[in-house]
N, C-alpha and C positions, 0 to 999 in steps of 0.2 A: 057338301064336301066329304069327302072321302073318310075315314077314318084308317089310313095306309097302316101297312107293316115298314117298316122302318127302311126298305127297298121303293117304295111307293106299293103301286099297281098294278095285278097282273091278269091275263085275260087267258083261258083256256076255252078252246072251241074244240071239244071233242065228240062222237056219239055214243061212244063205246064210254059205260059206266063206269068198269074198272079201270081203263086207262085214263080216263078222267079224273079218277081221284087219286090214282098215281102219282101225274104230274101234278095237281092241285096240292098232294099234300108234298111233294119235292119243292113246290116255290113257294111253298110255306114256311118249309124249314131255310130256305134259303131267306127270308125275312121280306117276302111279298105277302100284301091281301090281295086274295084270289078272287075272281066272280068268272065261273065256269057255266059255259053256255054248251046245249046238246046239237042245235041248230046252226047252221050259216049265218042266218038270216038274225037269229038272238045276240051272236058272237058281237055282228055288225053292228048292234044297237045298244053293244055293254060296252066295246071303243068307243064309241060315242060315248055314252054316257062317264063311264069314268078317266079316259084318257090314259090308258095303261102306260109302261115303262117299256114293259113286255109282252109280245101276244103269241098264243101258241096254237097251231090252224091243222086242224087232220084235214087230210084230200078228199076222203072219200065223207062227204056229209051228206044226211038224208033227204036236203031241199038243194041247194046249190052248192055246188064244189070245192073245193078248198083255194085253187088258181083263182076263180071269183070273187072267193071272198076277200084272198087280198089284194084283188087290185079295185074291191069299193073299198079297202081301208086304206089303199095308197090316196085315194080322191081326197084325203079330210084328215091324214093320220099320218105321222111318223113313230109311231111303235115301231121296237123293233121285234119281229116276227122271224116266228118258227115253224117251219112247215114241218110236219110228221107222217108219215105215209107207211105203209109198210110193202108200196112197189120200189122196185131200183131199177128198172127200165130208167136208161139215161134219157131218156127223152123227157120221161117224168119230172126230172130232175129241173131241167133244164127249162120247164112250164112254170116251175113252180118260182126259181132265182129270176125269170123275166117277168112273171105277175108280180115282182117287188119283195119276194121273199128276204131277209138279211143272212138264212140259215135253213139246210134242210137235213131233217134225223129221218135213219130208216127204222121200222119193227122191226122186232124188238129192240129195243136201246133198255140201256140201265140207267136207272134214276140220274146215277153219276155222274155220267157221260153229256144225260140233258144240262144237267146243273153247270156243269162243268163248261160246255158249248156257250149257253146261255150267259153265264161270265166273261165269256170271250167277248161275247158281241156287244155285252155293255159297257167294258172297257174298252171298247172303241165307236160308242155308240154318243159321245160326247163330241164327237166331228161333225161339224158345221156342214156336212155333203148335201148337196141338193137332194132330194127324193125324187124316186124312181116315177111316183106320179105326173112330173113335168118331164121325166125323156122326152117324149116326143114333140114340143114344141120346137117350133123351130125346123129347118133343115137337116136333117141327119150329114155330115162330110159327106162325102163319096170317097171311094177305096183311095184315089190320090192322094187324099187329104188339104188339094188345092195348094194356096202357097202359104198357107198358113202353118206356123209352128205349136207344137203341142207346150205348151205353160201348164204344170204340176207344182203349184204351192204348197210345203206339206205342211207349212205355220199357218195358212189359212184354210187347209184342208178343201183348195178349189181345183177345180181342172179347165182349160181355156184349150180350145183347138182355134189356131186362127181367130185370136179374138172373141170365139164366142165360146159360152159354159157346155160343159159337156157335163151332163146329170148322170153320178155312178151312185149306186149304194156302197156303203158303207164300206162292205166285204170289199168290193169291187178297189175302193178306193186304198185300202191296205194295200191291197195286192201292187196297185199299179204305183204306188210309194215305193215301197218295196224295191219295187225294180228299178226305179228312176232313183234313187238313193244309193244303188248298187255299182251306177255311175260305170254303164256299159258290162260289166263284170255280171256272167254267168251264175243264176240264183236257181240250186235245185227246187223240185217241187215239194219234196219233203221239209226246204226249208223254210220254204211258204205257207203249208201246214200246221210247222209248229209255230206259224207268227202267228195263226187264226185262231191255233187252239194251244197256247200253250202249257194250262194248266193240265191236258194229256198226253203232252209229248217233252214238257221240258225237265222232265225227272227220268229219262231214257226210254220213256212210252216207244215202241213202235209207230209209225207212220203208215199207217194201210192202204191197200191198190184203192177205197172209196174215199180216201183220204184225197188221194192225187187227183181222180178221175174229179172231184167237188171243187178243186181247184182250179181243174180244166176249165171245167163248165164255167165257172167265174170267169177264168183268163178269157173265155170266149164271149162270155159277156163284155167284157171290156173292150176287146177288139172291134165286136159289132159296133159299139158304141163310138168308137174312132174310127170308122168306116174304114178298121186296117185290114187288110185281108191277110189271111193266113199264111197264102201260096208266094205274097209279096207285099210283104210287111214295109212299113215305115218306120212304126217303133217298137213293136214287140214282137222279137225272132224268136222263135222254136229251136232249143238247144237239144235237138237229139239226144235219146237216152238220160239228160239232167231235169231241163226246165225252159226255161227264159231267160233272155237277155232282151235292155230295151237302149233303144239309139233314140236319137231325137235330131236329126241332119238333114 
């Protein structure tokens, strides 16, 4: 048994030494016990071993990649996971939120900002959402979305398309509350932002263009996952210049 800090457990997978104990000694002071791995493959076998709260995964590692490693921790794990990278090629991004990420920071970030992110996602990291390692069971809809209706419990924290579960992480699943709570009504992207992170924006933080484009990536996570298309949406419309608006008809 563990001997936790008063947060439980926390799992850093980095190579880089200094930034290792960066973050190590950041979720230490945050009231996690830390066990930091240099390896992919070590990261792998300290979630296992002690079942973090939190895991924190660089991309570029010196045996297998960061995209890998979380989706062998998706297979056995719902930690919630922090990719760190210091590319910002959206494409990057966008590997890292579909291998199961909950969150992705770019180099350099400041301690506070990790801290700060990482509190976001644990106060909504208590929702019952399926994990990302069962998406693909099942049928994916197709763009129609047949004749089924989309069902968004946000007391049960489930999603149903047509009677069957539609598997979002966490992020995923704020977001699309969010807009189905919005009850038709136009939700800017900034102020979807400050729902993810508001311990950085709800004190008059700025909202940043990597702010929006993180949230993109998400929204288009979600859509793949409702087989809506973009061009001809079902439920979640592109509100030029603001955000989103979501229908359900």
């Amino acid at each position: 048994m563990d001997q936790s800090g008063g947060r439980g457990v926390a799992v850093v997978v980095e190579d880089d030494d200094l930034i290792r104990e960066v973050i190590e000694v950041t979720l230490q002071q945050a009231g996690f016990t830390v066990h930091p791995a240099a390896t992919g493959a070590q990261g792998v076998a300290l979630v296992k071993a002690h079942k973090p709260v939190v895991t924190t995964v660089d991309v570029s590692l010196p045996d297998i990649d960061g995209f890998e490693v979380v989706r062998r921790l998706r297979t056995f794990s719902e930690t919630v996971v922090v990719m760190l990278t210091a590319r910002v090629d959206e494409i990057d991004t966008l590997m890292g939120l579909e291998s199961g990420a909950d969150e992705y920071v770019t180099k350099p970030f400041r301690p506070r900002e990790l801290r700060a992110r990482i509190d976001a996602l644990l106060r909504r990291s208590g929702h019952l959402v399926p994990t990302p390692a069962t998406a693909e069971e099942g049928p994916a809809p197709g763009p129609d979305g047949g004749d089924g209706r989309l069902e968004v419990d946000t007391a049960r924290r489930t999603v149903r398309l047509g009677g069957e579960p539609v598997h979002l992480t966490r992020t995923e699943f704020v977001l699309l509350a969010a807009l189905h709570d919005a009850r038709g009504r136009p939700v800017p992207k900034g102020d979807l932002a400050r729902l993810l992170w508001p311990d950085e924006h709800g004190y008059g933080g700025d909202v940043t263009e990597a702010d929006r484009r993180t949230v993109e990536v998400h929204m288009a996570n979600v859509r793949r996952k409702l087989g809506d298309s973009p061009t001809s949406p079902r439920f979640i419309h592109t509100v030029r210049g603001l955000g989103y608006r979501f229908e359900n008809v």
